[in-house]
C-alpha positions as CSV (number, residue, x, y, z in Angstrom):
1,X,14.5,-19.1,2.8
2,X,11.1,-19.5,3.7
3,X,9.8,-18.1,6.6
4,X,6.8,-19.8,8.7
5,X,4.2,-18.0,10.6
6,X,4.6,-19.7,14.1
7,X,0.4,-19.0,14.5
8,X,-0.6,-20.7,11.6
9,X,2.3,-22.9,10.5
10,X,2.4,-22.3,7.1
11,X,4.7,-21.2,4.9
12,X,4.6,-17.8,3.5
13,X,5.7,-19.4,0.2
14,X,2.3,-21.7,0.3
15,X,0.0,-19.0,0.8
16,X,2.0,-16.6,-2.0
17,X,1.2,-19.4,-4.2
18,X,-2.0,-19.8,-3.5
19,X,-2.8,-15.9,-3.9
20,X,-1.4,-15.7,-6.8
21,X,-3.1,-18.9,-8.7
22,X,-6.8,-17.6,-7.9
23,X,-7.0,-17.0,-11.7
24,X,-5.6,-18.5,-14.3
25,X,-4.3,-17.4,-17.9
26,X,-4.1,-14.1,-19.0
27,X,-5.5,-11.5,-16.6
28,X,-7.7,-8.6,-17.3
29,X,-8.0,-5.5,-15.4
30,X,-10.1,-6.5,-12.9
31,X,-8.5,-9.9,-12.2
32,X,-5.4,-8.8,-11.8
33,X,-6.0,-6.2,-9.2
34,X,-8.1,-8.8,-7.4
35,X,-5.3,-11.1,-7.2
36,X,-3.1,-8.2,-6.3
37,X,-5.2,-7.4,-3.7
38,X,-5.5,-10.8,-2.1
39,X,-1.5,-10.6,-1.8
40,X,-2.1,-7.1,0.1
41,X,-4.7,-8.4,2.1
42,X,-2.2,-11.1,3.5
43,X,0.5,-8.7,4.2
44,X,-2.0,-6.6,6.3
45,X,-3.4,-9.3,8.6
46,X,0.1,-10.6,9.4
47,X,1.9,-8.8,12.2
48,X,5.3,-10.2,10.7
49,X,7.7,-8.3,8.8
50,X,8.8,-10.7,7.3
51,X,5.6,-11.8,5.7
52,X,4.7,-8.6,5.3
53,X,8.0,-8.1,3.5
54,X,7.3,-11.0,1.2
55,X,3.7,-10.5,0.6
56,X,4.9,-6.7,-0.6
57,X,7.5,-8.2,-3.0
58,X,4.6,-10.7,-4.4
59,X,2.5,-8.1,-5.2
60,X,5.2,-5.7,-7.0
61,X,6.4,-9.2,-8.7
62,X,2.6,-9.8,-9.6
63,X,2.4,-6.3,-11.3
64,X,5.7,-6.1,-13.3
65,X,5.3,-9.6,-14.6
66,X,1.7,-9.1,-15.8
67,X,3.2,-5.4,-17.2
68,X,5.4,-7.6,-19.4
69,X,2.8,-10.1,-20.1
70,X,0.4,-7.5,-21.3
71,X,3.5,-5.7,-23.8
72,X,4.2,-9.3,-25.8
73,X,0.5,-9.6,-26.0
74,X,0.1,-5.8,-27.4
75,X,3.2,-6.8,-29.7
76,X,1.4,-9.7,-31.4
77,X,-1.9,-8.0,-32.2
78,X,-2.6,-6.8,-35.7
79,X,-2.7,-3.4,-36.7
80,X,-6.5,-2.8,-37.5
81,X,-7.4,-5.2,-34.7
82,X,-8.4,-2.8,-31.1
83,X,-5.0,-2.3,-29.5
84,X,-4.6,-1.2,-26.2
85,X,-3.0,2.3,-26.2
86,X,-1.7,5.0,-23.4
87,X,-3.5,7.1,-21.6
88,X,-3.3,10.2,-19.7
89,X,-5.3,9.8,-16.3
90,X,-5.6,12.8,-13.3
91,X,-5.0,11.2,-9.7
92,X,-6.2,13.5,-7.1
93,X,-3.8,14.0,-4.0
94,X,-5.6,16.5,-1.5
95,X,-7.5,20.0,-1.4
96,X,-4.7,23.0,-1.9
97,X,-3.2,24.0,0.8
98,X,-3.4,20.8,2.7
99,X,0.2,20.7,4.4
100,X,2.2,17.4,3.2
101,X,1.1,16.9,-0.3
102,X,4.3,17.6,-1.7
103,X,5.2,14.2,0.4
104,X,2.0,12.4,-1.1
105,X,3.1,13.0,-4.5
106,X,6.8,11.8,-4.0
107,X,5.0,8.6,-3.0
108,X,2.9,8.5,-5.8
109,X,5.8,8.9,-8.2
110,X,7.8,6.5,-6.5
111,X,5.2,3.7,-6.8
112,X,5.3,5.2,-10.7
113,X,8.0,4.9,-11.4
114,X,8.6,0.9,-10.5
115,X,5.4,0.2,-12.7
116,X,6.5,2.4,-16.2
117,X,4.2,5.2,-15.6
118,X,4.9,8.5,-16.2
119,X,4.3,11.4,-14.0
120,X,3.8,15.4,-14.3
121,X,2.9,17.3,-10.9
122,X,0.3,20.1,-10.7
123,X,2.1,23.1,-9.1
124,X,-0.2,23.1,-6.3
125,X,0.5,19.1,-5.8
126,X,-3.1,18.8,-5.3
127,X,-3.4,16.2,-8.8
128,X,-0.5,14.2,-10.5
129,X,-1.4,14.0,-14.2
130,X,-0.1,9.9,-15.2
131,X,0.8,8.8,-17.7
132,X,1.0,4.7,-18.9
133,X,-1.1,1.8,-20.0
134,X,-4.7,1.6,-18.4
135,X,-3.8,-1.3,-15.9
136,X,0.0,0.3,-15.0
137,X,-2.1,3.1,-13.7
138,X,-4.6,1.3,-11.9
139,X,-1.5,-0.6,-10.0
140,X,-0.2,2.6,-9.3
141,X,-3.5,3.5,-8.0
142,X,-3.9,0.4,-5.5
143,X,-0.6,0.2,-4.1
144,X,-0.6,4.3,-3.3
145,X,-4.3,3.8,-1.9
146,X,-2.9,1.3,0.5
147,X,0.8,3.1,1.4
148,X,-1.0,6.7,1.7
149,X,-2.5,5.2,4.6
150,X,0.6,3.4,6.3
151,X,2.6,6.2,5.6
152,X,0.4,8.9,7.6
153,X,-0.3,6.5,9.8
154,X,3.3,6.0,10.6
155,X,4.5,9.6,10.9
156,X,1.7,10.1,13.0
157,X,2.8,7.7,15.8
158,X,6.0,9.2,15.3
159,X,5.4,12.2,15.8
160,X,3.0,11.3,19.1
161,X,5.7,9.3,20.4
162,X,7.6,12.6,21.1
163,X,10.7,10.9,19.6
164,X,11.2,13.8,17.9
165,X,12.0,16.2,20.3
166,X,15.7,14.9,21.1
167,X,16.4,15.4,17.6
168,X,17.7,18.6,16.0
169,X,17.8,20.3,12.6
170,X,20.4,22.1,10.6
171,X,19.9,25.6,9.7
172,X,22.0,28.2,8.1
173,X,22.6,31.6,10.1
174,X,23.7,35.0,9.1
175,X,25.9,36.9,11.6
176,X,27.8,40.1,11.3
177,X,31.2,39.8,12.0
178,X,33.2,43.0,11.7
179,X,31.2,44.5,9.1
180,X,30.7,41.5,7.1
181,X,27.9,38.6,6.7
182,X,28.6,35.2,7.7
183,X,27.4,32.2,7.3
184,X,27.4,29.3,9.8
185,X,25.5,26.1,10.8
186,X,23.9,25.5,14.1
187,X,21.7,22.8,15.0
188,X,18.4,23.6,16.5
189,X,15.2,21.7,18.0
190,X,13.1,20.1,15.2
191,X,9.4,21.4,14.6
192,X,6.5,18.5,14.5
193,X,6.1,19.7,11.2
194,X,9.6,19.8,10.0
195,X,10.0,15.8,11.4
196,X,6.9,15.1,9.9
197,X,8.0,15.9,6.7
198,X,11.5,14.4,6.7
199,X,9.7,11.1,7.9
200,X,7.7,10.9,5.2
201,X,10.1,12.1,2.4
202,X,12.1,8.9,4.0
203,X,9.7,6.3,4.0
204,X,8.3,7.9,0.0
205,X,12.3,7.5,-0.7
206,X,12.1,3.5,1.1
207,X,8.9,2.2,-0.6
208,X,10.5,3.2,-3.5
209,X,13.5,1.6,-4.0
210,X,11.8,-1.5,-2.3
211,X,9.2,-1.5,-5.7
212,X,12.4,-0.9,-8.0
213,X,14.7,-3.3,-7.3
214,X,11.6,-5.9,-7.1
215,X,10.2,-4.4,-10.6
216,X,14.6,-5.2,-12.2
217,X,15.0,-8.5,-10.4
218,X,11.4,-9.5,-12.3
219,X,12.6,-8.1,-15.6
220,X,16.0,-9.5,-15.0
221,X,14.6,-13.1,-14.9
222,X,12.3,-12.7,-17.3
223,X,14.9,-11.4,-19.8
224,X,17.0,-14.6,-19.0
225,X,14.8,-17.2,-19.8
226,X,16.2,-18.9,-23.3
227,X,12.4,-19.2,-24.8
228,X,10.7,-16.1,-23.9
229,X,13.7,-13.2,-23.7
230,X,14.2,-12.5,-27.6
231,X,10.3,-11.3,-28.2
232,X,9.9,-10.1,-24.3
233,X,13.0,-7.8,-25.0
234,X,11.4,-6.7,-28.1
235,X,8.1,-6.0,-26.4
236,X,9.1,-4.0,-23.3
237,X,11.3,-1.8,-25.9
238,X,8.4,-0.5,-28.4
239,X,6.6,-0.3,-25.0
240,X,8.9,2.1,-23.3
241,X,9.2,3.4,-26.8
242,X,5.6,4.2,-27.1
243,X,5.0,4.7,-24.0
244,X,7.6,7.8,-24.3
245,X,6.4,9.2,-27.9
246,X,2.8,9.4,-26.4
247,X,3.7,11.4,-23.0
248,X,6.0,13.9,-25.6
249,X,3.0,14.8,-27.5
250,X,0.6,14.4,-24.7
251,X,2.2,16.6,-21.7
252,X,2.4,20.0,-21.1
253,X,4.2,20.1,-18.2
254,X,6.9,23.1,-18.1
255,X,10.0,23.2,-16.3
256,X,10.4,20.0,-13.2
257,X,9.1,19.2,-10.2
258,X,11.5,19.5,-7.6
259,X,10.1,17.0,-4.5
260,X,9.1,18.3,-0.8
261,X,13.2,18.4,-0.1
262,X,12.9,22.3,-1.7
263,X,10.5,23.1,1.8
264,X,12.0,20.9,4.4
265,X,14.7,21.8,6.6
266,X,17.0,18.2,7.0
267,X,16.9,16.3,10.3
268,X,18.5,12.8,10.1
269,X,16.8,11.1,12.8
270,X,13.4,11.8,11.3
271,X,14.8,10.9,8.2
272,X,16.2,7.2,10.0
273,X,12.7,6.9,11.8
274,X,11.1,7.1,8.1
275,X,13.4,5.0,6.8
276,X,12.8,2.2,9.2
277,X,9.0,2.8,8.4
278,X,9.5,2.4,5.0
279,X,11.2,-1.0,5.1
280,X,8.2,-2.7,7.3
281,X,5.4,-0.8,5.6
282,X,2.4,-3.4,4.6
283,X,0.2,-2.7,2.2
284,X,-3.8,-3.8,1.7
285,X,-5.3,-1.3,3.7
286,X,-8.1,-0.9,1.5
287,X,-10.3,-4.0,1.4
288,X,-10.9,-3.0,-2.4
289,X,-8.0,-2.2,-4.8
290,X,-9.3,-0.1,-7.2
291,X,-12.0,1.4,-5.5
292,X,-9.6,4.1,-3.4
293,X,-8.9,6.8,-5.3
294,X,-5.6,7.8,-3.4
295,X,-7.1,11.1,-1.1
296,X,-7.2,10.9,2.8
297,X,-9.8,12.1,4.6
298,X,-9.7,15.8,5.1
299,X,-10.5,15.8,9.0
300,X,-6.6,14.4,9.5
């Protein structure tokens, strides 16, 4: 279906098409974000969610397809000819002790993990050490530049809206009942806090699964295309392949990282409200992808 802005009667299909055909043949780094960035620069000036929607799956579609691209080009370049490689790049999330960077980081592995980049988590979460090819990373790095913003953004208004205080949180209560310990579940106002996390683990939790299934239906139809799918299959396998072998010898990351949900007390209605936040969020905040380099200003 195509779906028509009633202001400026044309079709989000058009103007996707037109984004996306800025540059022609095989992008580098630079053009690719560019183009990337015009796609997120439409889904922020429309207010709707539809558009928005498809602008969002444009871009993801943009990124996985040029992924691909990039593999079968790697695969067909000789061995003594300069090959691009892995890399191992810091992203900084916040200063330590800033509340809510557990939450930045589950978005920045979400995003991550729909563009085959690898992740290990500083115990702190103040830095997420990635792990991928230079322009996977760079993706990574425009799209969480651009949702960092939308989702604080959103869990702000939440939280302002006072929608919050209706809802409640389980906790877990010891009692003493003749003699002996008991456990039992009450529910019990939510803190600004608590909400404020749950939103945001929700809407980390949304954006991603929104980038994944994107990223598989792109691989899907690539994979299915008679001329291309033999090599393509090929490619994206000593990718992953590589891709894998260089973050084994590379990381020294101990033990896992185990997401905000270890800190956060569960309350469902922040958890819908993020949700729902999740499934509109537009991206293209920044009016330069690739510039941002993924922290928020300290004064929030």
């Amino acid at each position: 279906m195509v779906v028509t802005s009633p202001a400026r009667g044309v079709s989000v299909r058009s103007r996707i098409l037109a984004a996306m055909s800025t540059q022609t043949g095989a992008p580098t780094q630079d053009k690719l974000l560019t183009r990337i960035g015009g796609l997120l620069r439409q889904a922020e000036s429309t207010d709707n969610e539809h558009e928005a929607e498809a602008f969002l799956a444009a871009a993801q579609r943009l990124a996985t397809r040029s992924s691909i691209d990039l593999a079968v080009a790697r695969a067909h370049v000789a061995g003594r000819e300069r090959r691009a490689t892995p890399v191992q790049r810091m992203i900084p999330i916040g200063e330590p002790g800033k509340r809510g960077l557990r939450t930045y980081v589950q978005l920045f592995v979400a995003i991550a993990a729909a563009n085959d980049v690898r992740c290990d988590v500083a115990r702190t979460s103040t830095q997420v050490y990635a792990y991928g090819f230079d322009t996977d990373i760079a993706t990574c790095e425009a799209l969480y530049a651009s949702l960092l913003v939308q989702m604080v953004r959103a869990s702000d208004q939440y939280i302002k809206s006072g929608a919050y205080k209706t809802a409640t949180v389980e906790k877990i209560v010891v009692e003493s009942r003749w003699g002996r310990k008991v456990q039992r579940r009450v529910q019990a106002p939510v803190a600004a806090v608590t909400a404020r996390l749950n939103f945001q683990m929700a809407f980390a939790a949304r954006v991603g699964r929104r980038l994944a299934t994107v990223q598989a239906d792109v691989r899907e139809e690539i994979l299915r295309e008679e001329d291309s799918a033999p090599g393509t299959a090929i490619a994206l396998r000593d990718k992953d392949v590589e891709l894998t072998d260089f973050y084994s010898r590379t990381s020294q990351a101990r033990g896992a990282w185990r997401g905000p949900q270890e800190s956060a007390s569960y309350s469902p209605a922040a958890r819908r409200a993020g949700d729902r936040a999740g499934r509109a969020a537009r991206l293209g905040t920044a009016p330069e992808l690739g510039a941002a380099r993924g922290q928020l200003d300290e004064s929030r």
